[in-house]
N, C-alpha and C positions, 0 to 999 in steps of 0.2 A: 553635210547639208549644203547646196548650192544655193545660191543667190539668183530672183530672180528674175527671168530675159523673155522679152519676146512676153507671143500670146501661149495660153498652155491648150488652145483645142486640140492638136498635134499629141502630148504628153496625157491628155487627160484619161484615168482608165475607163472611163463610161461614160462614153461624149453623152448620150442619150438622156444621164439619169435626172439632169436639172428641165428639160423638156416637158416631164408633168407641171402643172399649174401651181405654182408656191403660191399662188392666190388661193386655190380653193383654203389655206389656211388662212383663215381670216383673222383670228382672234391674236395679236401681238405677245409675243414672249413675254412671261413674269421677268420682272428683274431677278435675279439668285440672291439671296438677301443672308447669303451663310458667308460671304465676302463684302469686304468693305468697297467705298467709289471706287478707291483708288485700287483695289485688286482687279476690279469688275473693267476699270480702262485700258490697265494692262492685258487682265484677259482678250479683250475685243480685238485691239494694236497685234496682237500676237496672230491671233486668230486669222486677221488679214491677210499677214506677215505670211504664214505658213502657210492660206490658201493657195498664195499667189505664186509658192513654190509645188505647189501641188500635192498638197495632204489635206485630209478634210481631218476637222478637229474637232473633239471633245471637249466639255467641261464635267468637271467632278463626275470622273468614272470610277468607279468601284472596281480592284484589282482586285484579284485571288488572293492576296493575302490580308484580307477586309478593310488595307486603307483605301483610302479616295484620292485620286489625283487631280490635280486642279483641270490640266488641260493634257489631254493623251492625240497625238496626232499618227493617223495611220497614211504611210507612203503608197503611192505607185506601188510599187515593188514590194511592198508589206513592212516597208520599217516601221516600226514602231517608235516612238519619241514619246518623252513625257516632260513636263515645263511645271515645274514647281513655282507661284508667284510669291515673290516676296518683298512686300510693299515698305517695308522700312529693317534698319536693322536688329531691333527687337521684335521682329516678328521673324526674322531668319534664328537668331538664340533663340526664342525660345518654342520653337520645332523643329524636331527631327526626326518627325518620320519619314520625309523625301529619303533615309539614308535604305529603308526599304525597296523604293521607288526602282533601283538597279535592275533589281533581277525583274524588273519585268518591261524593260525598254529598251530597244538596240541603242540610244541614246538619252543621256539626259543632261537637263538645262535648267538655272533658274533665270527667272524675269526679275526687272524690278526696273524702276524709275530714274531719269538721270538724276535727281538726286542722293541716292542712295549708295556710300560709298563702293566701289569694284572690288577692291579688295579684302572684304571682309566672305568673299564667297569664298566656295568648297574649291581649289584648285584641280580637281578628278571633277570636275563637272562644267557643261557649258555654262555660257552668258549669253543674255537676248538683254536690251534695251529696248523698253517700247511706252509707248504712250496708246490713248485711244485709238489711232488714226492707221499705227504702222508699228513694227516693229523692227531691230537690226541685231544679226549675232557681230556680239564683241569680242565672243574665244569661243571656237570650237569646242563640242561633247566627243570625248573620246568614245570609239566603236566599240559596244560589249554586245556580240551577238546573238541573239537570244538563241537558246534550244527551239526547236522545231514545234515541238511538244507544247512550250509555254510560248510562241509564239501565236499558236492556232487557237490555244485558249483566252490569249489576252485579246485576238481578234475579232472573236466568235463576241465576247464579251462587249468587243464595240460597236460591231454590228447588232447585236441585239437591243442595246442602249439608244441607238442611233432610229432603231426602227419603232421601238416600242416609246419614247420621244413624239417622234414625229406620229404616231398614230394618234398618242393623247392629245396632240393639237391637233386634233383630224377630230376628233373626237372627246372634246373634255369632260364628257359626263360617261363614257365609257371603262372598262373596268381594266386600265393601264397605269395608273397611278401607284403603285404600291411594289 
């Protein structure tokens, strides 16, 4: 993953698609109330973080193999990433389903807070430091490149989430909820 430079109109895959009115959505985002503050800050900092590299990003997507990932970001190019947050270190003991998270990311990362010590993470997996505002990788995610197969499906999957989101806020009494 690169660090990043400059403006991305150049890089971006769909200069056009922010051109529709993010106004006609009026109604403000629920908070996610299935994470704590302190996950929901890291989330945002990352979120930033990766925009500005040019991935648009997920929270709590549902893989195919029925876990849910905190944040799944999809690349330019179709990489796929996934960013496990984990807000303290009892909250990294005691979960481990991110160890499923692989097979369905050409990269993966955990988040967590500068307080939180560095090395109690997975050494086979990235690190991002972030706060609300920003985020920073402190060790590269080694490359595991997805199959083609389970590439087009993990996309399909976030493209659909992405769309069928953004309609319920187009529409909150309409029948996308579920």
């Amino acid at each position: 993953m690169r660090k990043p430079t400059g403006s991305l109109s150049a890089a971006w895959p769909l200069s056009g698609i922010l051109a529709m009115s993010v106004k006609a959505v009026s109604p403000p985002v629920p908070p996610d109330r299935r994470q704590s503050g302190v996950a929901g800050a890291i989330a945002r900092g990352i979120a930033r973080y990766l925009h500005a590299l040019g991935y648009c990003v997920l929270s709590e997507l549902p893989l195919p193999s029925g876990r849910r990932a905190d944040l799944v970001a999809l690349g330019v190019a179709g990489e796929v990433v996934i960013v496990e947050i984990k807000s303290s270190v009892a909250d990294l003991r005691g979960d481990h389903k991110w160890i499923e998270y692989r097979r369905h990311c050409d990269r993966l990362y955990f988040a967590t807070t500068h307080d939180v010590p560095r090395n109690v993470f997975p050494s086979d997996a990235g690190l991002i430091i972030a706060d609300q505002f920003d985020a920073t990788i402190v060790k590269e995610a080694p490359v595991h490149r997805l199959a083609a197969a389970t590439r087009r499906t993990v996309t399909l999957r976030f493209a659909h989430a992405a769309a069928l989101r953004l309609q319920a806020l187009c529409d909150p009494q309409g029948p996308y909820a579920g």
